[in-house]
N, C-alpha and C positions, 0 to 999 in steps of 0.2 A: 552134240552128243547127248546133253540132256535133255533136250526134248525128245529124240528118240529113245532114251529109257525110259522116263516119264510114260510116253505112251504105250511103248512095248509092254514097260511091267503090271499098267494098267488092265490093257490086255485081256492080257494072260492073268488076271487077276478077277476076268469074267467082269471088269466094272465098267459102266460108260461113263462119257466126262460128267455128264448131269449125275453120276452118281459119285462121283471125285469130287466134284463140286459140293455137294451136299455136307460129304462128309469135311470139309476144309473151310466150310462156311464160304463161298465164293462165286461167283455165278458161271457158270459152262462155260462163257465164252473168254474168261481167266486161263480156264483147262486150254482150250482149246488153243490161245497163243504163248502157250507154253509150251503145247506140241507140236505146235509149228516153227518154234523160235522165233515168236515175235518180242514175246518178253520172258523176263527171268524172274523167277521167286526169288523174293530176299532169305535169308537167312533163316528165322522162326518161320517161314511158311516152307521150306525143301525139310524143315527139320518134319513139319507137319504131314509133307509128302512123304517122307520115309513113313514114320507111322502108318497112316494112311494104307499104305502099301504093304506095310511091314517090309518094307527092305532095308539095311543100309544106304545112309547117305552116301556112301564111296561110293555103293554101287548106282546110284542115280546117275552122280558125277562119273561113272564110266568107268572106275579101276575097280576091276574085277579080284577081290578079295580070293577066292578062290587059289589060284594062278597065283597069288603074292608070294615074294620071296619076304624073310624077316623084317631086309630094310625098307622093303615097300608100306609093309602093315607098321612100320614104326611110323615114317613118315606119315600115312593117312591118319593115327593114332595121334600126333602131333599137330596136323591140321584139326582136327575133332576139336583137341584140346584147346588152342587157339578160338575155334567159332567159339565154342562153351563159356570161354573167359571173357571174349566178346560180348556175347550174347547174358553172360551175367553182369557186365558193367556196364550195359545197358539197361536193364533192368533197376538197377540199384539206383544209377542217375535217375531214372525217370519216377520210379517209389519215391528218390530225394524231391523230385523238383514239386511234383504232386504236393508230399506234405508239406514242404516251406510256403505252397499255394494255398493249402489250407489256414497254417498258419498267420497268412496276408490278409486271410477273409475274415480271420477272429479278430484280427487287429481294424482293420476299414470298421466293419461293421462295430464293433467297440467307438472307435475314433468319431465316426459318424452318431450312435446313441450318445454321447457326452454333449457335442456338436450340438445337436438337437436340444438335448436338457438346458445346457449355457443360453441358446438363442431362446428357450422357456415360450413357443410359437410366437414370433415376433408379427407374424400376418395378424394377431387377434385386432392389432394396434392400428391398422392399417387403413387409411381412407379409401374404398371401395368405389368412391363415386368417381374417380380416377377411372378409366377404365385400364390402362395400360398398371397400375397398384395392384387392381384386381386380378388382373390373369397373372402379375407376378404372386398374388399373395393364395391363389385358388392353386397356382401349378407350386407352390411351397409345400401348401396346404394338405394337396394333393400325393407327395411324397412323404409327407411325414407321417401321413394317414398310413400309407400303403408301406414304409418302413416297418412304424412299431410292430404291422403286423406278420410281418416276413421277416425283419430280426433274429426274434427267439428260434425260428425253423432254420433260417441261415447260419446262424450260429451252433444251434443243435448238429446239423450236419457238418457243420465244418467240425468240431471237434472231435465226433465220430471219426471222422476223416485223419483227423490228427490221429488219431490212435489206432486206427487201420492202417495206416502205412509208417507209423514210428518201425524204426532198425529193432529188426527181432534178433536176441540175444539164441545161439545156437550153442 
């Protein structure tokens, strides 16, 4: 039944899929087993088909708003509400998980420059005529090089990060 409104309201809406597509960010052949029923949008992407469309989600999913009697439109009202609570406490875990990840990366990268500082390049020390010394002390070397200089950027972003997704007070 949703693939038949999908398509229908599509339609009648003058658009083709490559142009459903576009606007959904998705590639045609997404549209296209959708209206075949080969697959199903999740949730943030039927919310994005209604837009898209300008329709109601009810009416995607097939209950014709119209024709509703009271308890019908409470009930779709109550499903809405439901995806919306969903669809927000999804959202919030995943802004949480994000910043406690930025937060991991200030701390590594902190843990790692102290690390670094303590060991004070212990390769300087190191007998080279060794070969197997050598590539341990060149590929040491080699990250600590290429650390310092990605640090302060890794770090600049993560904190940014940290502060783009901290809990905004409403």
């Amino acid at each position: 039944m949703l693939s038949e409104n999908i398509k229908a309201i599509r339609k009648s809406k003058g658009l083709s899929q490559e142009e459903l597509a576009i606007k959904l960010n998705v590639v045609r052949q997404t549209v296209s087993k959708w209206e075949n029923g080969l697959s199903v949008p999740d949730s943030d992407m039927l919310i994005s088909i209604s837009e898209s469309l300008e329709t109601p989600v009810s009416t995607l999913l097939g209950e014709t708003v119209a024709a509703a009697d009271a308890d019908a439109l409470k009930s779709i009202s109550e499903k809405l509400e439901v995806i919306n609570l969903q669809l927000s406490r999804r959202k919030i875990a995943v802004r949480k998980m994000i910043h406690w990840l930025f937060i991991a990366l200030c701390a590594v990268t902190a843990v790692i420059f102290a690390v670094l500082s303590v060991l004070n390049s212990p390769y300087l020390g190191l007998d080279y005529n060794d070969p197997e010394t050598a590539v341990m002390g060149t590929v040491f070397h080699a990250f600590e090089w290429l650390f310092v200089r990605l640090a302060p950027i890794i770090l600049t972003g993560a904190i940014v990060g940290i502060f783009l997704t901290r809990k905004q007070e409403r």
